[in-house]
N, C-alpha and C positions, 0 to 999 in steps of 0.2 A: 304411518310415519316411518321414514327411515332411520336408520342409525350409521355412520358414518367413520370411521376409523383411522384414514389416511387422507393424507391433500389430496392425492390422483383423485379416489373418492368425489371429495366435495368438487374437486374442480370440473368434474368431467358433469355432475348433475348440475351445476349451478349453468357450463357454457348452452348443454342441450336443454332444460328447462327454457331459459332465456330464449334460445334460438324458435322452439317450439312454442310455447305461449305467447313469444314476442312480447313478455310484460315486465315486470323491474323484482327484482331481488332484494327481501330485507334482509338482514344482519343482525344478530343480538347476541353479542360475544357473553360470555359469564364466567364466574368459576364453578359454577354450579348452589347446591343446598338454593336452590329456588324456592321465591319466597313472591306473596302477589306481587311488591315492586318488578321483579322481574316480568312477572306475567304482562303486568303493563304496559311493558317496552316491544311482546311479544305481537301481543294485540295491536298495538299501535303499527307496529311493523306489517300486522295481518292487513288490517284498514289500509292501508297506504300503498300495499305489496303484492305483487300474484303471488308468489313465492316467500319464505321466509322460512330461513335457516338460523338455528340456535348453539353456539359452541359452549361445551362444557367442558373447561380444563384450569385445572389449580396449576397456574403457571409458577415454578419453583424462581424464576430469576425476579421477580417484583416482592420477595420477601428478601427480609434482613436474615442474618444467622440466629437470634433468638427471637426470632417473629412463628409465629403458629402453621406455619408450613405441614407438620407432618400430621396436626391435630385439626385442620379444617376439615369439615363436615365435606364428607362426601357420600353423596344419597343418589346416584343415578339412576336408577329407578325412578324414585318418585320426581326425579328433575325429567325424564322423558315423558311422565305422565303427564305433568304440568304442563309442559312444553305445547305437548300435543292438544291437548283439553284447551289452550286457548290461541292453538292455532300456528303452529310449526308444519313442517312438513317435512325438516330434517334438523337430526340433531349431529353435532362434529362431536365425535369425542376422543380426542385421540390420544395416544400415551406423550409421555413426555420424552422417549427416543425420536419418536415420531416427528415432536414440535422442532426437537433440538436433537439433530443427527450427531452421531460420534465428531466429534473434529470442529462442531461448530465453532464459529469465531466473530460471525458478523452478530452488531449490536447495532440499535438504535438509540442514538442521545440527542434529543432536544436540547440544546444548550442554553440555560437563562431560565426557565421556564420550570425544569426538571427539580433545580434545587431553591426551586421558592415553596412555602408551604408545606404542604406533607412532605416536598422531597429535603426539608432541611433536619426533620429528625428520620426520617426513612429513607439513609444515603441508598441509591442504587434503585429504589423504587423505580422512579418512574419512566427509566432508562428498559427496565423489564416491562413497565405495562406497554410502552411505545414498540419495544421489541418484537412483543406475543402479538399483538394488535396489528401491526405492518403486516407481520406473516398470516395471520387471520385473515385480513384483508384482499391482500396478494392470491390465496388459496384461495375464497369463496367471488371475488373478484363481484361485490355485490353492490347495488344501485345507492344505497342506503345504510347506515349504522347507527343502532338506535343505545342511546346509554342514557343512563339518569340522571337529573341533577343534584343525586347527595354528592357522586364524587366530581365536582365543580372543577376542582384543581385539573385533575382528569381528563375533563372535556379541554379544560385549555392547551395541555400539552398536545392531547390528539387530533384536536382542530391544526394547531402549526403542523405539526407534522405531515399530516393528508399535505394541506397547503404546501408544506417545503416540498415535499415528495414528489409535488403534481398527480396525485392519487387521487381516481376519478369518483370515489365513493361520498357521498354527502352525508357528515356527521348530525345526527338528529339527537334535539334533549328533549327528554320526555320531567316531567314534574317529580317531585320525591313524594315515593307514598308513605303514608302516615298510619300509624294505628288510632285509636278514637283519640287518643289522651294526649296524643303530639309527639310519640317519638318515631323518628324514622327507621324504617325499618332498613335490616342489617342483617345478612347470614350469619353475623359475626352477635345479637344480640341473644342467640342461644348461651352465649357462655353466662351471660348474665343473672347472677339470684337472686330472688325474688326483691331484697333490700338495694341490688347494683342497679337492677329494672328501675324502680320509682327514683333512685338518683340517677340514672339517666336521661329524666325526662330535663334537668339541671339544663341540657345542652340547646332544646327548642325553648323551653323559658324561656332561655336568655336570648333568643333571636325574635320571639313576640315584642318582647321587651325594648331591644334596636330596634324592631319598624314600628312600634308606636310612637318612639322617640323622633326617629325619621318622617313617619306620618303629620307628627305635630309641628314639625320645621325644621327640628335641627340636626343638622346630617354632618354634623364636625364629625370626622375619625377619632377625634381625642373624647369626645362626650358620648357617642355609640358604644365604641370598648368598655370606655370606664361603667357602662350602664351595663354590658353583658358582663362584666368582671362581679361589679356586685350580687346580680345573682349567683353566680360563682358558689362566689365566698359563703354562701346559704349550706353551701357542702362543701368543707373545708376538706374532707377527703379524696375528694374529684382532684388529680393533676391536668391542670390543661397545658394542652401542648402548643396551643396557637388562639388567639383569638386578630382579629386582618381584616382589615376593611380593602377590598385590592379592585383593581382593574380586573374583569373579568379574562379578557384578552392576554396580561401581559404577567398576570400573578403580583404587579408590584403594587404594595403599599398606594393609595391615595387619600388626600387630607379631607376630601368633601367628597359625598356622597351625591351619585348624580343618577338617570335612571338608567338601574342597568347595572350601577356598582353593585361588587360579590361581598356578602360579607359573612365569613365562614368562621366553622369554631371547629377546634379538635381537641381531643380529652381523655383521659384514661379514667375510666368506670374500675376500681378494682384492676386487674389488672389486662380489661379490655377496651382498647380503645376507639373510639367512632368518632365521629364526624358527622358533624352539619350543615346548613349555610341556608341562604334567603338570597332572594335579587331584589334587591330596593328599586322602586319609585313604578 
């Protein structure tokens, strides 16, 4: 497996690979501290893919100013080993001069989309995930991009965007993996101790909870919430920051659940916080 350092890099192996296998290129962007979910998306990209390229970069513009920026887990190493063991064949990892040359100044904003959801308590998010992701894209110039369905919101902004773009790469969502006991897994669930862990599970609870409620008939927005709010309330410690029954498409609010509607939760564990969600019906 290679290792990859510069766009020129990626772009020059990803046009001759293509040109010489004559076959499609997967994609699986990350920030790295890879964890099986990501393996997941790599494999799947393997199955699907001649090729399959994995980026590793803790993008600085998709954090807040006191968001965990300078404290996220960075393991490259074992993110290339990972990488490779289930089927990479190159990893991107390149500084952050690199992503964002002196002088930069172009951004990418999804407008509407951006600041619904995580982007109404994480101003600027997803203005940087859309940013890093375009140039990722642009650089590996790849058939396919495979990302998972915890970050939901995510997939919605970077589906418009390809779309707005007329960016030829087809977004793919792979399933959220789970540990045995239901919680989703997060590079972000290291920070968790052993007490923030078991109230973490708080967050899939409450989304069992919405689809048997939805399974049994009643798919009101107003009686799903109120049913995820009560688990909640089981750990009055837990701050949540969102509970949204939405349109997957469009992030907004809908009053009736149909198949297909996103219904997500986000939450501060202590002072970590994750994200989950379900697609009803």
């Amino acid at each position: 497996m290679e290792i990859f350092r510069t766009v020129a890099e990626l772009r020059q192996w990803s046009r001759v690979e293509r040109k010489q296998a004559q076959g499609t290129l997967g994609f699986v962007p990350t920030m790295g501290a890879l964890h099986a979910g990501h393996a997941s998306l790599i494999r799947a990209a393997a199955a699907d893919c001649t090729n399959v390229a994995v980026s590793i970069f803790v993008n600085p513009t998709q954090f807040g100013p006191h968001e965990d920026y300078a404290r996220y887990p960075r393991t490259l190493d074992a993110d290339c080993a990972l990488a490779e063991a289930h089927g990479a064949h190159v990893v991107f990892a390149p500084s952050v001069e690199e992503m964002y040359p002196a002088g930069a100044a172009t951004f990418v904003d999804v407008e509407g989309l951006s600041e619904r959801m995580d982007g109404q308590s994480r101003h600027g998010h997803f203005r940087g995930v859309a940013t890093v992701v375009a140039k990722l894209l642009i650089a590996a110039e790849p058939d396919r991009a495979y990302f998972g369905q915890k970050d939901a919101a995510q997939v919605a902004v970077l589906r418009r965007m390809v779309a707005d773009l007329r960016l030829s790469t087809e977004i793919v969502v792979c399933p959220i993996v789970r540990e045995a006991d239901g919680l989703a897994l997060s590079s972000r669930n290291i920070y968790l101790s052993a007490a923030e862990r078991a109230q973490a599970l708080t967050l899939s609870r409450s989304l069992s909870k919405v689809e048997a409620l939805a399974a049994s008939g009643d798919r009101r927005a107003d009686a799903l919430i109120a049913a995820a709010r009560r688990v909640f309330a089981a750990e009055p410690t837990i701050r949540i920051d969102y509970i949204e029954l939405v349109d997957w498409a469009t992030l907004k609010p809908v009053e009736t659940a149909v198949p297909g509607t996103l219904f997500a939760v986000a939450a501060w564990v202590g002072a970590t916080r994750l994200i989950d969600n379900t697609i009803l019906g």
